[in-house]
Short mmCIF file of the C-alpha atoms (twelve columns), coordinates in Angstrom:
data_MODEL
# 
_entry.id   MODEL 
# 
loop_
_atom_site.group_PDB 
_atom_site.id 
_atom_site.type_symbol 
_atom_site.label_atom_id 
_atom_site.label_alt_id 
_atom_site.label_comp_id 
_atom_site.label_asym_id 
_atom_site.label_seq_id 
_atom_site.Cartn_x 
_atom_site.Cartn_y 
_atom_site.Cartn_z 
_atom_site.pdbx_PDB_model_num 
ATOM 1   C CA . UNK A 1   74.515  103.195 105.205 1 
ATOM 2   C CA . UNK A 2   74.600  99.738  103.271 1 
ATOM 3   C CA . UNK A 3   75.632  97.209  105.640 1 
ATOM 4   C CA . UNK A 4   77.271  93.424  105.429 1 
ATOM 5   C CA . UNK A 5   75.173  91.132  103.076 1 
ATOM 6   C CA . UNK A 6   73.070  94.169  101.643 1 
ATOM 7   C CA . UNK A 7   72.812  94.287  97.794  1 
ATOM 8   C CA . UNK A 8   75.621  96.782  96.752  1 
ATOM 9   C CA . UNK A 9   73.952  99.726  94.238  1 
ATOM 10  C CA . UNK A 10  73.085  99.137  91.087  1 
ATOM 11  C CA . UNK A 11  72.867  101.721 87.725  1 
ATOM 12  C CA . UNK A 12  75.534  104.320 88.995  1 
ATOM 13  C CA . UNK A 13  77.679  105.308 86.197  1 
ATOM 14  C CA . UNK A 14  80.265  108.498 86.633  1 
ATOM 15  C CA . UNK A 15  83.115  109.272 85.092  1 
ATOM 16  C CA . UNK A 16  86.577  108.246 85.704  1 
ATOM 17  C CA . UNK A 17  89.554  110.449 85.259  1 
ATOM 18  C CA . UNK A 18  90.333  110.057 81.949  1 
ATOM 19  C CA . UNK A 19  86.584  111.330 81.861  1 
ATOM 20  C CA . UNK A 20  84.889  108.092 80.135  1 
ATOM 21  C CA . UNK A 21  81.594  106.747 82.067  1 
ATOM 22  C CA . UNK A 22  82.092  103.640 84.238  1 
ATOM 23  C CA . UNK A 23  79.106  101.849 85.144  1 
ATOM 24  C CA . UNK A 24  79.972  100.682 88.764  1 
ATOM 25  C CA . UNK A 25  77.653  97.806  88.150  1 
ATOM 26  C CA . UNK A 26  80.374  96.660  85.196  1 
ATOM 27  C CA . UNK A 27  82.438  95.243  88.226  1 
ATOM 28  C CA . UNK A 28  80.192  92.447  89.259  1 
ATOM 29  C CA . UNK A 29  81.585  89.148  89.421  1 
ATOM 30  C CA . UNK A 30  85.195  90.570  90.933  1 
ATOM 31  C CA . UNK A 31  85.510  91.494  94.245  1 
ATOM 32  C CA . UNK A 32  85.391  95.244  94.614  1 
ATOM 33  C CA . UNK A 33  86.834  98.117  96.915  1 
ATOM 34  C CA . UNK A 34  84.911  100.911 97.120  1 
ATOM 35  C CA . UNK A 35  86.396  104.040 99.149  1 
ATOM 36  C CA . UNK A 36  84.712  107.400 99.614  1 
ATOM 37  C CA . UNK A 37  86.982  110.246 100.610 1 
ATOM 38  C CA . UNK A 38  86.237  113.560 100.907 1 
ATOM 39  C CA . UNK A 39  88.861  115.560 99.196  1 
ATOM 40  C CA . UNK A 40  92.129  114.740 96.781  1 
ATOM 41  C CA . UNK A 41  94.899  116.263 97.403  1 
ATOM 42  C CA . UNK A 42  94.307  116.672 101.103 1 
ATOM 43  C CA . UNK A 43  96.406  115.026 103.410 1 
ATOM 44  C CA . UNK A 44  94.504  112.517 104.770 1 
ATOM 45  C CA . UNK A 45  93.058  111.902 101.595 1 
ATOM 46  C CA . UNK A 46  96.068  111.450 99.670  1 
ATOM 47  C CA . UNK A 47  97.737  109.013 102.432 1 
ATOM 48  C CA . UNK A 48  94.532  106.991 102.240 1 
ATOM 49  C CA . UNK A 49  94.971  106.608 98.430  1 
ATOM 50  C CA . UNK A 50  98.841  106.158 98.463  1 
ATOM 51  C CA . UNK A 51  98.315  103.601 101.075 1 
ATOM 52  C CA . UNK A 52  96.233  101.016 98.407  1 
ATOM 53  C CA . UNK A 53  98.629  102.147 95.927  1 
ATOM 54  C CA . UNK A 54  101.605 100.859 97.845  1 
ATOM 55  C CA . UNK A 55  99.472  97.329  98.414  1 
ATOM 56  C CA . UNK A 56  98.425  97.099  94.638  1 
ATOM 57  C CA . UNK A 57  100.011 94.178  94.176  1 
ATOM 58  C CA . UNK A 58  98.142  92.192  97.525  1 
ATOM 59  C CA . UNK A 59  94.768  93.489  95.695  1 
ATOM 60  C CA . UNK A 60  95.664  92.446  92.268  1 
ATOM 61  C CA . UNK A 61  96.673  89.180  93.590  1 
ATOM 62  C CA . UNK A 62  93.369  88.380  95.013  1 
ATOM 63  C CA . UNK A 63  91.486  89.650  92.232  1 
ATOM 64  C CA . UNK A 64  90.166  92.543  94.105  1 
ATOM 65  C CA . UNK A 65  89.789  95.352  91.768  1 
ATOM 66  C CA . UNK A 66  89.955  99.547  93.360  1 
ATOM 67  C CA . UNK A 67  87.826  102.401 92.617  1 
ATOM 68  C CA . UNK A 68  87.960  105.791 95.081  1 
ATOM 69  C CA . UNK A 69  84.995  108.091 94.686  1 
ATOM 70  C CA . UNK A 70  84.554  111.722 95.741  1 
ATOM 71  C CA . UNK A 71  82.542  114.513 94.470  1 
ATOM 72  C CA . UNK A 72  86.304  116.414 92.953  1 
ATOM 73  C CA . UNK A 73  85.569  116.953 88.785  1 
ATOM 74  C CA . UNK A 74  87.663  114.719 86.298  1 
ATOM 75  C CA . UNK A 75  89.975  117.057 85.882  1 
ATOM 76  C CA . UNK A 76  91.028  117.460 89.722  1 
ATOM 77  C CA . UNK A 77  90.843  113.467 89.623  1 
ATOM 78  C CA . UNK A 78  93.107  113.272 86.294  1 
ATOM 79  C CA . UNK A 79  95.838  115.595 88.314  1 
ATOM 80  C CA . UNK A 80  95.601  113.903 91.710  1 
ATOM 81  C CA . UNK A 81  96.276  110.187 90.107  1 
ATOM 82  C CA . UNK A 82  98.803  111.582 87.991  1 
ATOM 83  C CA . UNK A 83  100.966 113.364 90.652  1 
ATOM 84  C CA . UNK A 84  100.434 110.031 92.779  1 
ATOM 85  C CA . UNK A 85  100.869 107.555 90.286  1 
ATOM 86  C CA . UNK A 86  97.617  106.314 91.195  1 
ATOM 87  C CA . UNK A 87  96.881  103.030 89.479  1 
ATOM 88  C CA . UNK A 88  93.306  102.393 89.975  1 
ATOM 89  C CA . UNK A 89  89.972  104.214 89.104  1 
ATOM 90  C CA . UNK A 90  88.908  107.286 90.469  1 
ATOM 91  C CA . UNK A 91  85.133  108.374 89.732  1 
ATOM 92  C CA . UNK A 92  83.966  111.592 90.209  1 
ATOM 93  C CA . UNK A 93  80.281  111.981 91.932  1 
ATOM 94  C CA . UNK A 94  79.578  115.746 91.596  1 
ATOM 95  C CA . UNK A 95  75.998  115.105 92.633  1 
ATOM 96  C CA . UNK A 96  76.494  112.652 95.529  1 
ATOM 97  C CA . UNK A 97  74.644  110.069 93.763  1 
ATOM 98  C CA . UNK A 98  77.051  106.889 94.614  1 
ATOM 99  C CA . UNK A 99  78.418  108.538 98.200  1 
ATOM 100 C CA . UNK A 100 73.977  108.749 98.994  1 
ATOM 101 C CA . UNK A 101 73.244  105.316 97.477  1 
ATOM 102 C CA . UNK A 102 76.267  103.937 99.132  1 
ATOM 103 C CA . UNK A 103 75.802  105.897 102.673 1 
ATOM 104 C CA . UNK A 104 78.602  107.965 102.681 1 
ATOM 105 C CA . UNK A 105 76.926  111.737 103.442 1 
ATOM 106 C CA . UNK A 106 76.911  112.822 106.851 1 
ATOM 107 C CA . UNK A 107 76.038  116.156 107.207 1 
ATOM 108 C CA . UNK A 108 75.667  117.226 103.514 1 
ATOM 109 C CA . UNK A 109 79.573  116.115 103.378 1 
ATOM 110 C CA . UNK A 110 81.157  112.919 102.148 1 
ATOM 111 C CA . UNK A 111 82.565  110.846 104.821 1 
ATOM 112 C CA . UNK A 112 85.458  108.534 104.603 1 
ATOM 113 C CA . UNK A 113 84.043  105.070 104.201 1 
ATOM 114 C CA . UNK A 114 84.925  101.850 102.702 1 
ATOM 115 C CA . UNK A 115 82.652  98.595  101.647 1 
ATOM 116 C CA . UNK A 116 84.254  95.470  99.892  1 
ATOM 117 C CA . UNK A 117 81.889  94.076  97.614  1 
ATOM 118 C CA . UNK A 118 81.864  90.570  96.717  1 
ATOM 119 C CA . UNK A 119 81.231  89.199  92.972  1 
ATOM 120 C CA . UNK A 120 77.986  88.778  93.595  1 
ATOM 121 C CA . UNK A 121 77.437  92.395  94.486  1 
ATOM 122 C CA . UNK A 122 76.675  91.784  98.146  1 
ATOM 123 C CA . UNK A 123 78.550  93.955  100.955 1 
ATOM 124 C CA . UNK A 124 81.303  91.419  102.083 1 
ATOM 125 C CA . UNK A 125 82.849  94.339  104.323 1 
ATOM 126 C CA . UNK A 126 81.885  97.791  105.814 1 
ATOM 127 C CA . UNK A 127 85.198  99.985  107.393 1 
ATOM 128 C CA . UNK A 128 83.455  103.125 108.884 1 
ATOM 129 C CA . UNK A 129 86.200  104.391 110.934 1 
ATOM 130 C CA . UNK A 130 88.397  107.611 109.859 1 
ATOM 131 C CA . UNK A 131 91.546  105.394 110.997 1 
ATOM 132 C CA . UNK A 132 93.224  105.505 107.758 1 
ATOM 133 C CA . UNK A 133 96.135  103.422 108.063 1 
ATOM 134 C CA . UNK A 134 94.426  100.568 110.879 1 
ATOM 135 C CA . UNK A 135 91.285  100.324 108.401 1 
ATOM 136 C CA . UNK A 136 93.494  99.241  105.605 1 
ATOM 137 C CA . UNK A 137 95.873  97.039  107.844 1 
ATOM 138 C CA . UNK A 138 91.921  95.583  108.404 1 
ATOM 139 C CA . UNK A 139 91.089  95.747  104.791 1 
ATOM 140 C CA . UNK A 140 94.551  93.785  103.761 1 
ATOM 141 C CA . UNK A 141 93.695  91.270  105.604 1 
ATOM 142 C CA . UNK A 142 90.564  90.469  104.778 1 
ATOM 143 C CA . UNK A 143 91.980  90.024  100.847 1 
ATOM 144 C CA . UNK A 144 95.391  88.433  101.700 1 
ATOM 145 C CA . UNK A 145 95.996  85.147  103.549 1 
ATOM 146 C CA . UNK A 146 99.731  86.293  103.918 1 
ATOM 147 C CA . UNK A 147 98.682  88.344  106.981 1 
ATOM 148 C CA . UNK A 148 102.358 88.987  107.127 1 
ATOM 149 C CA . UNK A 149 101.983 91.474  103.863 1 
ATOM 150 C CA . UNK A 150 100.083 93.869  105.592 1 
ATOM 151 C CA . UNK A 151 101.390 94.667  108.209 1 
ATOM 152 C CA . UNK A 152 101.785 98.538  109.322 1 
ATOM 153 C CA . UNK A 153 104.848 99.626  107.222 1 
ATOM 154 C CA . UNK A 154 102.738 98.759  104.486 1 
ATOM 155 C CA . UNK A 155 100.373 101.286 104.995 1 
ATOM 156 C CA . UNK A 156 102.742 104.790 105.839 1 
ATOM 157 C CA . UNK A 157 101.503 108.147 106.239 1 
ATOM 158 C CA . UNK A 158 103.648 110.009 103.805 1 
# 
């Protein structure tokens, strides 16, 4: 599992949901979430990516840009950030080639995890834990100065 101040991968390109190839490399110099997640449409899933919907805004400000991965086709993607107004990148990794290169298999199975990379393309931040809603509290405040914008009602299960 890539760890704080480890070089982030490069030469991973998958496609989004509108099923055009994103090299994840094309990111470097922003700051970049990166969440793995197992399943969309699941519940815990679809709080996780409602929950950096809802705090958009707090990213955008500080430059940060989003992109989810999970192994779900472009099509299941395309549905999932339609019926959630999701407005950030989903890729889909069919063949586990970002979740391995980032660290995210456990057991043959993604595993929720989420690095911040910084715009040099070193780990800034590693969030391991399944806590969905504290992790992104964690995550919000790393980004925002305003520690007053993230606090727990920001990030709901609904």
């Amino acid at each position: 599992m890539l760890e704080e101040g480890d070089s982030a991968p490069k030469g991973i390109k998958l496609k989004n949901q509108d099923g055009e190839l994103v090299n994840l490399y094309g990111y470097k110099g922003n700051k970049l979430v990166v969440y793995f997640y197992p399943k969309d449409n699941t519940p815990g899933c679809t709080t996780e990516a409602k929950n950096f919907r809802d705090a958009i805004d707090k990213y955008d400000k500080a430059g940060i840009k989003i992109v989810g991965i999970s192994r779900d086709s472009v099509k299941s993607h395309k549905k999932f950030a339609t019926k959630f107004d999701l407005p950030f990148t989903l890729l889909s990794d069919p063949d586990l080639v970002a979740a391995k290169a980032f660290g995210s298999i456990s057991k043959g199975r993604v595993k929720r995890r989420t690095w911040l990379v910084d715009e040099d393309w070193k780990i800034e931040k590693t969030y391991e834990t399944l806590d969905i809603i504290l992790d992104k509290v964690g995550l919000c405040r790393a980004v925002s100065s305003e520690t007053r914008l993230c606090a727990p009602r920001q990030f709901r299960h609904v």
